[in-house]
Steps between C-alpha positions, in 0.01 A plus 500: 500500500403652168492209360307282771226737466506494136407127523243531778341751301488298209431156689183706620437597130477140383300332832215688328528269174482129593323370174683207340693559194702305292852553277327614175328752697805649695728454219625868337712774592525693787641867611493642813791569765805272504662593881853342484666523814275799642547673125196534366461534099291452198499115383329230258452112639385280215256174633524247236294163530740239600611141310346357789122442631367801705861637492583874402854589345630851667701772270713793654615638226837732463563466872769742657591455870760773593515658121660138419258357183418159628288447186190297512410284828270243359353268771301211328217306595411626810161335645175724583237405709141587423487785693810631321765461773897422408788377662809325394793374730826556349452532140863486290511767259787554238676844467626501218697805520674371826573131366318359774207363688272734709186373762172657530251481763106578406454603877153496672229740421599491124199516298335526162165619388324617150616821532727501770885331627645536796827357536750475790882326410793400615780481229852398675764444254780354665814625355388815558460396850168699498121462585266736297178578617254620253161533483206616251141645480396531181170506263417406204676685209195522231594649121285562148644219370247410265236675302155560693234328394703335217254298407203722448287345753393793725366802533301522159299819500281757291737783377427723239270327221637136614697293760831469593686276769653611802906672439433450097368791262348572155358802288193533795697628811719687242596861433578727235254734225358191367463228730117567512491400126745198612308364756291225409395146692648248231879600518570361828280213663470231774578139355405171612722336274813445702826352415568105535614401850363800680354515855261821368210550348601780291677675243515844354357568133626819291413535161530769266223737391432775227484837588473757282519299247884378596596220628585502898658211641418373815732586793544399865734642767534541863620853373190781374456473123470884363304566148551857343543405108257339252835408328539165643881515430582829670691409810522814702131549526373084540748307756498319755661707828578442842569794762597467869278805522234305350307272763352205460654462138888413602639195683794597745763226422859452597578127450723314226330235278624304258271448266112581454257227447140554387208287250358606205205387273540719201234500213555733231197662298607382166796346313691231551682436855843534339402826350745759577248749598344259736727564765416612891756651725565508890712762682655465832714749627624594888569863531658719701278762742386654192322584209428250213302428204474231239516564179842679589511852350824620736811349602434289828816358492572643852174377638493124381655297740384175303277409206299163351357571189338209251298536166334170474235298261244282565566127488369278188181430704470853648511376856647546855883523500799568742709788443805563718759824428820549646516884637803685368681675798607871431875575537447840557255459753547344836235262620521664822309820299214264457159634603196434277420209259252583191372236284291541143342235318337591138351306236754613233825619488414717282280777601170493292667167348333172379314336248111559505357865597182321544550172709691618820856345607407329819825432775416286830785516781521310779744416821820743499761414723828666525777258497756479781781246372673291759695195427899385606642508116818360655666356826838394528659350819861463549539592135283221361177603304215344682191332216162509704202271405178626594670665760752313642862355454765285653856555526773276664661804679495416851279712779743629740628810696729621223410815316309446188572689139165595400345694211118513489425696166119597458284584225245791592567875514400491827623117618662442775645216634535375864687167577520309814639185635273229634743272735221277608499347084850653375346666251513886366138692463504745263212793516444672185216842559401773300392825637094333403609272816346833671164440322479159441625289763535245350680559172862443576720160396738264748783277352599250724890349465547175659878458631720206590476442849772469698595382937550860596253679319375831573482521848879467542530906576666459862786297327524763282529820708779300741675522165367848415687769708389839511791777575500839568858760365439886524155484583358315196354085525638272274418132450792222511455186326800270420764727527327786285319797603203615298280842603135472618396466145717198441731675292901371560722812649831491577622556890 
């Protein structure tokens, strides 16, 4: 009854949202209450796009039923109408952990929206002579995957003596005994010179300046900048900091990226662009929920959980160029400690550094992105390495009922892979998503395996559980299949 009302209630929920939408838009991941069997519990559903027009692929990843691991139930290419409805008659799924064939049914009601699933199954896997009946209501998960206003296009307002976008800080909104001196309109400015490619119309400018007669380079952070010392060089009185106590200058973070991507137009003051001392920096680091400050005058080895750091020059024609860094990944600090992200941009690596104390050091920075890696680095069925083109691969291995030996091997911290069997074209569908998937939709890879087909094919599973017996001894199920026994998780026993 529980559950009945549960999907009345959220039948009623969606009636009130009949806008069309398509795949991109309900595409993402979803958490909300998986009810297995009356159980209720906390659960994800993926919706990928599918390989087919107007078609969405459905994920259920680490599925239990009973505390057995089922793994991942990976229905492909199920069709949406406009409105968002599912369904799907009978849809052969492979268990892997079983060695066998399961069906599900997408039953009526099912339904997807932008922000919004609601799911109602059927799962019946027939050698464990068992229907399943599960159902979900779930929203949206949503994550600070990316930088806010990463490319500088927003929020540009008077602070201090000058301007500075929205999330990002200079010397004007600034603290510390000197930061009057410090502030100054020139250090950090809006830019209409953007990087090639971009869909913006602007960039941000820092430059360096002289202040009491030093040299100050020009910084930028989403952190507060903090100016106590007219020695440019002393580090515990000018950093860079960011506090959790400190609002509006921290970034709460707790994702995994690869690598960090951002452009730079670097113009030095004087010398040559090879010159040593004509070098800028950038500083990424994601923190734990505490203190930090760049320069470093303490040991934060306990709060780093990861760091991208890269001292770079300017190219031969001092414009616009890609830089990507790989983060380095404590190993004394678990990622699971993440909690703030703090980024610093200067015009030298060298505090008071460069070339000309008269003409400044100017730095123009453009489109960050964090990276999210996702890509299948290796597949092997039955043993055989499997060589994708663009994508895709054959193999002469036939597409039948018989368990497969798989290995999908991914490259991505946070990668995942989620295969499924398509018995309409005897092919495999691989599903490669990064934890980004949450952010961006739409950034996730498929590999597609074309088999050899054969005259039973896939949909020979009532064959196979005649020949698959399930027992019970002492009060525990085991499976029978050609005169062995193996356990619920396919692993051989001995009677």
């Amino acid at each position: 009854m529980k559950k009945q009302f549960l999907l009345l209630v959220s039948c009623l929920m969606f009636a009130f949202n009949a806008m069309a939408v398509g795949v991109s838009e309900v595409s993402g991941k979803f958490k909300g209450t998986l009810t297995i069997e009356d159980l209720d519990q906390q659960g994800e559903v993926l919706i990928i796009p599918g390989v087919e027009s107007n078609t969405i692929s459905l994920v259920l990843p680490d599925f239990e039923f009973n505390s057995l691991p089922l793994g991942n139930i990976v229905v492909l290419n199920v069709p949406m109408a406009n409105d968002g409805k599912i369904s799907l008659d009978k849809y052969p799924v492979y268990i892997k952990v079983l060695e066998t064939r399961a069906f599900v049914n997408i039953n009526t009601g099912s339904k997807l929206t932008a922000d919004k699933v609601l799911l109602s199954l059927t799962i019946n896997v027939p050698v464990l002579n068992q229907d399943m009946s599960v159902s979900f209501v779930g929203n949206r998960l949503s994550g600070n995957y990316q930088m806010p206003n990463a490319g500088f296009e927003t929020g540009w307002k008077s602070v201090g003596k000058g301007t500075e976008p929205e999330g990002w800080h200079g010397f004007n909104s600034g603290t510390g005994t000197l930061i009057s001196a410090a502030q100054n309109a020139d250090q950090l400015q809006e830019s209409s010179d953007v990087r090639p490619g971009s869909k913006g119309t602007k960039s941000a400018l820092i430059q360096s300046k002289k202040l009491f007669n030093v040299r100050a380079n020009g910084p930028l952070t989403n952190g507060q900048m903090n100016a106590a010392s007219i020695t440019a060089g002393e580090a515990s009185k000018n950093y860079a900091f960011s506090d959790p106590d400190n609002a509006g200058f921290n970034t709460p973070f707790k994702a995994q990226p690869d690598s960090f991507v951002f452009w730079a137009k670097y113009v030095p003051g004087g010398g040559t662009v090879t010159d040593p001392s004509n070098t800028a920096r950038m500083h990424a680091v994601i923190t734990t929920n505490a203190r930090y400050q760049d320069p470093e005058t303490a040991d934060y080895s306990k709060v780093k959980v990861a760091e991208a750091e890269s001292d770079f020059q300017a190219t031969s024609s001092k414009g616009w160029q890609r830089i990507s860094v790989p983060f380095v990944y404590s190993t004394k600090v678990s990622t699971d400690d993440a909690a703030y992200i703090m980024i610093t941009f200067t015009t030298n690596k060298t505090a008071g550094g460069g070339k000309s104390d008269d003409t400044p050091d100017k730095l123009y920075l453009d489109d960050i992105e964090l990276v999210y890696n996702a890509s299948l680095k290796s597949f092997t069925l039955e043993n055989e390495a499997i060589v994708f083109s663009n994508g895709k691969a054959t193999t002469d291995k036939e597409f039948s009922d018989e368990n497969y030996e798989l290995n999908a091997i991914v490259e991505g911290r946070t990668a995942k892979a989620f295969v499924g069997f398509d018995s309409k074209n005897h092919r495999i569908l691989i599903y490669v998503v990064s934890d980004n998937f949450v952010a961006n939709s739409s950034d996730y890879k498929v590999y597609e395996v074309e088999m050899a087909q054969t005259t039973t094919g896939f949909q020979t599973i009532e064959a196979e559980s005649i020949k698959t017996k399930k027992v019970m001894l002492n009060g525990q199920v085991y499976i029978s299949r050609g005169g062995q026994f193996f356990n619920l998780l396919g692993q051989p026993v001995k009677l």
